[in-house]
C-alpha positions as a Markdown table, in Angstrom:
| # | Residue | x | y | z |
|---|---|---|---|---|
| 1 | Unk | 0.0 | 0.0 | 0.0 |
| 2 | Unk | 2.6 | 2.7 | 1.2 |
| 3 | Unk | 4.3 | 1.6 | -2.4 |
| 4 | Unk | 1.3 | 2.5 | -4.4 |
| 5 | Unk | 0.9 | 5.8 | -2.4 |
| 6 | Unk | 4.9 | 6.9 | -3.2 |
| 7 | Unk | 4.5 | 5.9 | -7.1 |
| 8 | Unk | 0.9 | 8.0 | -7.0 |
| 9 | Unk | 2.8 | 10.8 | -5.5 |
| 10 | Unk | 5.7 | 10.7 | -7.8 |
| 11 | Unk | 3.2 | 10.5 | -10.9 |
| 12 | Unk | 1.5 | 14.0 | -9.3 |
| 13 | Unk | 5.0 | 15.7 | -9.0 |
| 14 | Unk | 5.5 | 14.7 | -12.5 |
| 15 | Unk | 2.5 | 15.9 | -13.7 |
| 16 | Unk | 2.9 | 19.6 | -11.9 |
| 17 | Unk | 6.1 | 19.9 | -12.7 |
| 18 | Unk | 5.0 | 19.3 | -16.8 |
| 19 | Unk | 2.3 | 21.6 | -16.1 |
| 20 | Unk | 4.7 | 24.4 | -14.5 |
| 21 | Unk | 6.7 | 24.0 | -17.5 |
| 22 | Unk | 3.8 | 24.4 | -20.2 |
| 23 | Unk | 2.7 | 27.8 | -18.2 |
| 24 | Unk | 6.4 | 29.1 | -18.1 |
| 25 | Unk | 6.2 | 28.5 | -22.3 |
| 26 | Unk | 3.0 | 30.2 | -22.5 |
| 27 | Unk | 3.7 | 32.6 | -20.2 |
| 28 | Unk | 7.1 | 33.5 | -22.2 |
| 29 | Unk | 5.3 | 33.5 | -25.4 |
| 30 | Unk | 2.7 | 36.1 | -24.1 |
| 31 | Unk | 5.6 | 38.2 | -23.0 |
| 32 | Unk | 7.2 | 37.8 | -26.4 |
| 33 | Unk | 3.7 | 38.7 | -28.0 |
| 34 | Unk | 3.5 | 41.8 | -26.1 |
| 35 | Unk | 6.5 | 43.2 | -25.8 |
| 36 | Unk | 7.1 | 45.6 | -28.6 |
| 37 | Unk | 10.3 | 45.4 | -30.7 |
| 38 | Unk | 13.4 | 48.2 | -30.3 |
| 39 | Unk | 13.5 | 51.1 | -32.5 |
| 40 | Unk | 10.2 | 50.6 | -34.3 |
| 41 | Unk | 10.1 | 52.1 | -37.5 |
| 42 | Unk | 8.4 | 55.5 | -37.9 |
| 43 | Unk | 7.1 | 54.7 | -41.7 |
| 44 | Unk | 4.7 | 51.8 | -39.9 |
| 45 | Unk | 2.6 | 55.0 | -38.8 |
| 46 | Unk | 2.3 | 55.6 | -42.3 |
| 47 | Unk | -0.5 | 55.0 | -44.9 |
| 48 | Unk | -1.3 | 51.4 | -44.7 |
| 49 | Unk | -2.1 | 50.9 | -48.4 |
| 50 | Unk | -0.3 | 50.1 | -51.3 |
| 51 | Unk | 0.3 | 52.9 | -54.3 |
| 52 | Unk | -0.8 | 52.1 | -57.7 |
| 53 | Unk | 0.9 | 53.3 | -60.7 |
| 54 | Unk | -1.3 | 55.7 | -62.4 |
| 55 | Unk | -3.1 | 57.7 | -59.6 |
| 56 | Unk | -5.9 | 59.8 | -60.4 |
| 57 | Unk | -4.5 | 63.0 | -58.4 |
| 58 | Unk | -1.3 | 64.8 | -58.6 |
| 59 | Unk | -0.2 | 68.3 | -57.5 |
| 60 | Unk | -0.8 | 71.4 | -59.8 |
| 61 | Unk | 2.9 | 71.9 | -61.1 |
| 62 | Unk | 5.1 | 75.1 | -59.6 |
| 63 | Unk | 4.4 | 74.6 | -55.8 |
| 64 | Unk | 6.2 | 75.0 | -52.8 |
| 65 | Unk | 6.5 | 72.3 | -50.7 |
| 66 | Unk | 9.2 | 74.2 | -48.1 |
| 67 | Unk | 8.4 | 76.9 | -45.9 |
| 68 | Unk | 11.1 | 79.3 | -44.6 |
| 69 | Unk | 8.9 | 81.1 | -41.6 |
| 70 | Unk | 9.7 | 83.7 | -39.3 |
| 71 | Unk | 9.2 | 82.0 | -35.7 |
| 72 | Unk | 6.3 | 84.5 | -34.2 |
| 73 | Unk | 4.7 | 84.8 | -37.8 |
| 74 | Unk | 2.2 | 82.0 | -38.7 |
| 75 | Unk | 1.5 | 80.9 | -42.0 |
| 76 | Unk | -1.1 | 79.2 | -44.2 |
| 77 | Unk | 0.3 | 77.0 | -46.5 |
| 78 | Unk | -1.9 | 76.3 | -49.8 |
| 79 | Unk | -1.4 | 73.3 | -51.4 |
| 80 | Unk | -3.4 | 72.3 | -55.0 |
| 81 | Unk | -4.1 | 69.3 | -56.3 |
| 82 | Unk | -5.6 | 68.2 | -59.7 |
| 83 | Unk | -7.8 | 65.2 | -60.7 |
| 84 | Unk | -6.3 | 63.9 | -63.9 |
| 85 | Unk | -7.9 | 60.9 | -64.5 |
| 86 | Unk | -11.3 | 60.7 | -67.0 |
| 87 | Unk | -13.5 | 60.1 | -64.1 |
| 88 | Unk | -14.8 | 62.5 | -61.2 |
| 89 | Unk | -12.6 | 61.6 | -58.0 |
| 90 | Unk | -13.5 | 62.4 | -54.6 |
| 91 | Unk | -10.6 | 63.1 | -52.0 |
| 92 | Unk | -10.1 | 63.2 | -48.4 |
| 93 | Unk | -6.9 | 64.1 | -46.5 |
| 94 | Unk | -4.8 | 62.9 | -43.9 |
| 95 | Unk | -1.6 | 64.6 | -42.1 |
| 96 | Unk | 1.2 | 62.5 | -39.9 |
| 97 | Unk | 2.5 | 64.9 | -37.4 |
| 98 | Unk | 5.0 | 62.5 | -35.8 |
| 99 | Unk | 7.6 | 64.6 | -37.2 |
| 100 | Unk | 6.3 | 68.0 | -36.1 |
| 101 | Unk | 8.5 | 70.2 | -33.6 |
| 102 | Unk | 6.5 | 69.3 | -29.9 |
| 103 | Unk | 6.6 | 73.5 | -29.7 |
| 104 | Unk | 4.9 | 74.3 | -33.1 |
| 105 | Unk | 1.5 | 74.2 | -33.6 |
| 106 | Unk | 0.1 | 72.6 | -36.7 |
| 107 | Unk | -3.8 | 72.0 | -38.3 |
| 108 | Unk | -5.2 | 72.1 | -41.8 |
| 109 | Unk | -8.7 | 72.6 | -44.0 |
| 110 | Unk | -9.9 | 71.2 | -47.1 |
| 111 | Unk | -13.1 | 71.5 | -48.4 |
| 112 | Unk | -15.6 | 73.0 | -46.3 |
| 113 | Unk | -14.1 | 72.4 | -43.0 |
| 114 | Unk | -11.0 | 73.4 | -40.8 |
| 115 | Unk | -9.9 | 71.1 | -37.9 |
| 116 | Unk | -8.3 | 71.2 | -34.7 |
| 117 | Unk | -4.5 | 70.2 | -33.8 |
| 118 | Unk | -5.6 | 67.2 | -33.0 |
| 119 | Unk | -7.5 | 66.1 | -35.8 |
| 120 | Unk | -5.2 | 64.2 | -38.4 |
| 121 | Unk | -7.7 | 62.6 | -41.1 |
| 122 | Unk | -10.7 | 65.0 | -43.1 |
| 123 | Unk | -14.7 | 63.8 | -42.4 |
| 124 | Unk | -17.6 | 64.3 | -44.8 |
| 125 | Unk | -17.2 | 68.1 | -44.7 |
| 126 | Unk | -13.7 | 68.3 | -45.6 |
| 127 | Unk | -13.8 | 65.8 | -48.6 |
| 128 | Unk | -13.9 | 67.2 | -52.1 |
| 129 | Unk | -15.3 | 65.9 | -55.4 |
| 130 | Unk | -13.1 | 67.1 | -58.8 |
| 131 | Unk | -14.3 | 66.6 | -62.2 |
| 132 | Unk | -12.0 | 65.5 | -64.7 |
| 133 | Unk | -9.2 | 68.2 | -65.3 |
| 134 | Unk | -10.4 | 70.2 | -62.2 |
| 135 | Unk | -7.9 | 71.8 | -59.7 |
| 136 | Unk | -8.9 | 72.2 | -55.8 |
| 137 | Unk | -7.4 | 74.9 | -54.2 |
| 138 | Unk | -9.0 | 74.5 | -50.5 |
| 139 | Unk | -6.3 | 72.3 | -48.8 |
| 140 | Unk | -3.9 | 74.1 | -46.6 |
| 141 | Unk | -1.9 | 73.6 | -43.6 |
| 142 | Unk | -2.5 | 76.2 | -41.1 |
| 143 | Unk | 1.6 | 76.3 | -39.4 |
| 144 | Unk | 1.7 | 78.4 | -35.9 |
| 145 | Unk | 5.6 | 78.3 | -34.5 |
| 146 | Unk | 4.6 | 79.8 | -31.6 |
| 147 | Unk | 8.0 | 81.6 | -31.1 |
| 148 | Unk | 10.2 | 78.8 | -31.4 |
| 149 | Unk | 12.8 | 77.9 | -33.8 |
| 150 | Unk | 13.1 | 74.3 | -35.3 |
| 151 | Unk | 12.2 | 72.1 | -38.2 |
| 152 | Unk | 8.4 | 71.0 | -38.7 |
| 153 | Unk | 7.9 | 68.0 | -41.5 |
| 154 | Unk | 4.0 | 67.2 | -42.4 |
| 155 | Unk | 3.3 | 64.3 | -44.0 |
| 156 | Unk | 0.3 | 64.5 | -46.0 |
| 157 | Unk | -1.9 | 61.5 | -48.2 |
| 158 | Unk | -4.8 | 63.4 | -50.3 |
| 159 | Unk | -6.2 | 59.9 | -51.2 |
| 160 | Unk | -9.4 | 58.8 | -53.7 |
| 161 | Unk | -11.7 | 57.9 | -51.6 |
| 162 | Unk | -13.7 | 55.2 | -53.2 |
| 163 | Unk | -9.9 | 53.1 | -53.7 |
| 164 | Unk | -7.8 | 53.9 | -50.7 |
| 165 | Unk | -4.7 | 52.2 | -52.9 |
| 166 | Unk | -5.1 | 55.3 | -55.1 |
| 167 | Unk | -3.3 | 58.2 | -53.7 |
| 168 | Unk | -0.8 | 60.6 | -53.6 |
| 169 | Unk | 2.2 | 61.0 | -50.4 |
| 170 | Unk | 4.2 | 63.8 | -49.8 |
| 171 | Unk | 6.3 | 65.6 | -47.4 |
| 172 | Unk | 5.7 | 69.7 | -46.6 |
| 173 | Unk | 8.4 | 70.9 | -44.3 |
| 174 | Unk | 8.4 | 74.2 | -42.3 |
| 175 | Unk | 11.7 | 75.8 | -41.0 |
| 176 | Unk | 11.5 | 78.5 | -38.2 |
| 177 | Unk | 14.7 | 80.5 | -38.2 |
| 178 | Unk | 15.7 | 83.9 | -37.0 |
| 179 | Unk | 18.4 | 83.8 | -39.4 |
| 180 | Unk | 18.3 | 85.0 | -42.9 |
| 181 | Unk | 14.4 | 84.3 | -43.4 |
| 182 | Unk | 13.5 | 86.1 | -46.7 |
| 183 | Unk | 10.6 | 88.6 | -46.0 |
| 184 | Unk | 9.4 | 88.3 | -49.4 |
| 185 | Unk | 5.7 | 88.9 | -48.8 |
| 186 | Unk | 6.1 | 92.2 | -46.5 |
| 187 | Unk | 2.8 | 94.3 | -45.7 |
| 188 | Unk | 0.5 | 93.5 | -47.9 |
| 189 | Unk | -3.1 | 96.1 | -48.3 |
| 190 | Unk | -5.9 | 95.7 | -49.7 |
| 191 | Unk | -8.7 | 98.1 | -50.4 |
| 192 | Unk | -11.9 | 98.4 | -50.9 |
| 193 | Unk | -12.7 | 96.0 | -48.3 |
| 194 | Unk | -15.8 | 95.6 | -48.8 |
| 195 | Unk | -15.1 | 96.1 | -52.6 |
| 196 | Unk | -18.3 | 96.3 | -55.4 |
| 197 | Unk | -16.0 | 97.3 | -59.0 |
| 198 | Unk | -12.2 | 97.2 | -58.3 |
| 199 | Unk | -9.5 | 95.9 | -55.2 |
| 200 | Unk | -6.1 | 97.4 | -55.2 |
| 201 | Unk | -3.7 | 95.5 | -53.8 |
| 202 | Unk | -0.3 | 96.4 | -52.4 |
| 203 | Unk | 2.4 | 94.0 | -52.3 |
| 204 | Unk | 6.1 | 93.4 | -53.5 |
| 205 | Unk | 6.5 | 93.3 | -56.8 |
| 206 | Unk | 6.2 | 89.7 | -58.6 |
| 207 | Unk | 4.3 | 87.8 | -56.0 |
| 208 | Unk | 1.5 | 86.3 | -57.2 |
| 209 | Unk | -2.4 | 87.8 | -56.1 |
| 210 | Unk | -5.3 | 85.0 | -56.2 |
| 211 | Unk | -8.9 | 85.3 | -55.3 |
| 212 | Unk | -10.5 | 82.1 | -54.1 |
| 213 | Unk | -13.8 | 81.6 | -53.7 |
| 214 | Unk | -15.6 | 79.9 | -51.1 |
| 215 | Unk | -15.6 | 76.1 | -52.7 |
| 216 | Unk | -11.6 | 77.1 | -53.4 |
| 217 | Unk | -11.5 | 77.8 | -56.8 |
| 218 | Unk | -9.4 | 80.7 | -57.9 |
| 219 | Unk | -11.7 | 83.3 | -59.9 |
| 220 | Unk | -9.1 | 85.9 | -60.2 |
| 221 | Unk | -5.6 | 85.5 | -60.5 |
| 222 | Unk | -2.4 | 88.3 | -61.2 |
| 223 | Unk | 1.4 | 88.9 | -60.9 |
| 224 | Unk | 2.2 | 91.8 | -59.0 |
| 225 | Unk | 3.9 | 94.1 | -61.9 |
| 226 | Unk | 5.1 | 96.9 | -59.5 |
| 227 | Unk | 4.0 | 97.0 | -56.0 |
| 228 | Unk | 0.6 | 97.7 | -56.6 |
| 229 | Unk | -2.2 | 96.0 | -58.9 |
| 230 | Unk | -5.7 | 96.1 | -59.3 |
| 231 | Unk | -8.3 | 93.4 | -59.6 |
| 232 | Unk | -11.6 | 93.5 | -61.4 |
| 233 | Unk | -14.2 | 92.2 | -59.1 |
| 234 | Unk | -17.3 | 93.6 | -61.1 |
| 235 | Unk | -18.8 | 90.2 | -62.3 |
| 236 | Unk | -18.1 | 88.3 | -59.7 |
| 237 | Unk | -21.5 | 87.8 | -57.0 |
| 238 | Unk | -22.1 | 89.1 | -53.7 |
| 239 | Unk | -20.4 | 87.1 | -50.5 |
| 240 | Unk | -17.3 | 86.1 | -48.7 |
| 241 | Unk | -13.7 | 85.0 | -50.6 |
| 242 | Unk | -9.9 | 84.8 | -49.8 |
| 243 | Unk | -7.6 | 86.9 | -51.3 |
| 244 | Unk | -4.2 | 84.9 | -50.9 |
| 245 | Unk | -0.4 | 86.9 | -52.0 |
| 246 | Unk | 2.3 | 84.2 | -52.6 |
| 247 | Unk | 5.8 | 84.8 | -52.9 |
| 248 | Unk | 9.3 | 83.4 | -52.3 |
| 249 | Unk | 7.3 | 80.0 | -50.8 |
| 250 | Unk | 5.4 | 82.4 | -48.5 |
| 251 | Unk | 1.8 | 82.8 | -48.3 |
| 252 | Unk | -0.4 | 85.6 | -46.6 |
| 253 | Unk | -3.9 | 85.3 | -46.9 |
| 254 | Unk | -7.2 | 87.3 | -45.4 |
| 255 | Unk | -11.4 | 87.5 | -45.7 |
| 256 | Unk | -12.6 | 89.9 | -48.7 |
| 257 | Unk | -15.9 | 90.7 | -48.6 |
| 258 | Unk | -17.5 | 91.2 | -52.6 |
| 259 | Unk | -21.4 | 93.7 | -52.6 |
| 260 | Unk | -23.6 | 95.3 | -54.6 |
C-alpha cells in the first residue's frame, strides 16, 4: 500500500512539474507577444495601403512644398491638387505629425471644414469631389511656431476615396529661423474691403495675387507688376472669398468681402 501511495505521488509531481513548464512557455510566449520590438520604424505609422501606378490625383505643377517662416509669424500653407484621371474623384486628406517640432502648432482645411490640432484625417465636410481636369485649391496647412525655432515635417496622403490604394504622399516641411528668413511677402493692403467694381492691392513686386472663392477655386488670379495692382471684381457675386499673396514660398492670406 505505502508503495502505491509513493508511485501515486511521484506521478502527481511529475504531472505539476510538466504543467509548470507548459505555463512558463506560454507565459514566455505572451511576453514575447507583447513586448514591442526596439527602434520601431516611424514609416509603420504611415499609410497602410499600397500605391498604384497611375493615380488619379497629382499636385498642380510650380508649388512650394518648403516653408522658410519667421518663428512669431504664422502661415497658411496652400497646397493644390488636380484630378487627372477621366472620371470625377473624390478626395479626403490625412496629415502625420510625428515629425512636427512638440513647440509648433500645426492644423489644416480642405473642403468646407477646418480642424483642430488634434485632428489628423478630413470627415464628410472636408472631402472634395473634382471633375476630370479640375484643380482644388482648398487644402492648406494652417503652421503656428509659436515663437520657437526648429524644423516641422507634415506628412500628408490626399487619397481617392472610393480606392484607398489610389493616392498621392508627400512631405511639406516648415523651418523656423531667425536667421536670414526672406521677407518676401512684407505688408500687404488691400482696399476696398468691402469692394463692389475694383481691389487694389499692395504688395512686393512679382508675387503672385489670387482670389478664391468659397468652394476654393481661384476666380481671379495676377502677378504683382510693380507694387501695386488692381483686380476686377465687377462680375463676380455678392459674398465672402480669400484673397491669398504668394511669394518666395510664402503665403499671406485674409477674408474679402465682394457687394452690390
Amino acid at each position: 500500500m505505502k508503495q502505491l501511495v509513493c508511485t501515486l505521488a511521484i506521478a502527481c509531481l511529475l504531472i505539476g512539474a510538466n504543467d509548470a513548464r507548459a505555463q512558463t512557455r506560454v507565459s514566455a510566449s505572451r511576453t514575447i507577444v507583447i513586448v514591442p520590438k526596439s527602434g520601431c520604424c516611424p514609416c509603420q505609422k504611415r499609410w497602410p495601403y499600397p500605391q498604384i501606378q497611375n493615380t488619379s490625383l497629382r499636385l498642380v505643377e510650380g508649388q512650394s512644398l518648403a516653408f522658410p517662416v519667421s518663428p512669431n509669424m504664422p502661415l497658411d500653407a496652400y497646397i493644390s491638387v488636380e484630378n487627372v484621371s477621366p472620371n470625377p474623384v473624390t478626395f479626403g486628406v490625412r496629415i502625420d505629425t510625428s515629425r512636427k517640432s512638440p513647440y509648433h502648432r500645426v492644423n489644416f482645411c480642405s473642403g468646407q471644414a477646418c480642424y483642430p490640432s488634434f485632428v489628423l484625417e478630413s470627415d464628410e465636410q472636408g472631402r472634395v469631389t473634382l471633375q476630370p481636369g479640375e484643380r482644388d485649391h482648398t487644402f492648406k496647412i494652417q503652421f503656428d511656431p509659436q515663437g520657437e525655432s526648429g524644423q516641422s515635417v507634415i506628412g500628408v496622403v490626399i487619397y481617392n476615396v472610393a480606392d484607398m490604394s489610389d493616392y498621392i504622399a508627400f512631405d511639406v516641411t516648415f523651418e523656423a529661423t531667425t536667421l536670414s528668413v526672406e521677407q518676401s511677402v512684407e505688408a500687404v493692403t488691400v482696399a476696398p474691403n468691402p469692394a463692389s467694381d475694383v481691389v487694389h492691392v499692395s504688395a512686393v513686386m512679382g508675387a503672385r495675387v489670387e482670389i478664391v472663392d468659397a468652394l476654393g477655386r481661384v476666380v481671379r488670379s495676377t502677378t504683382m507688376p510693380s507694387d501695386r495692382a488692381a483686380l476686377s471684381v465687377g462680375d463676380l457675386p455678392s459674398g465672402t472669398y480669400r484673397i491669398v499673396v504668394r511669394s518666395g514660398g510664402r503665403a499671406l492670406s485674409g477674408p474679402l468681402q465682394i457687394v452690390r
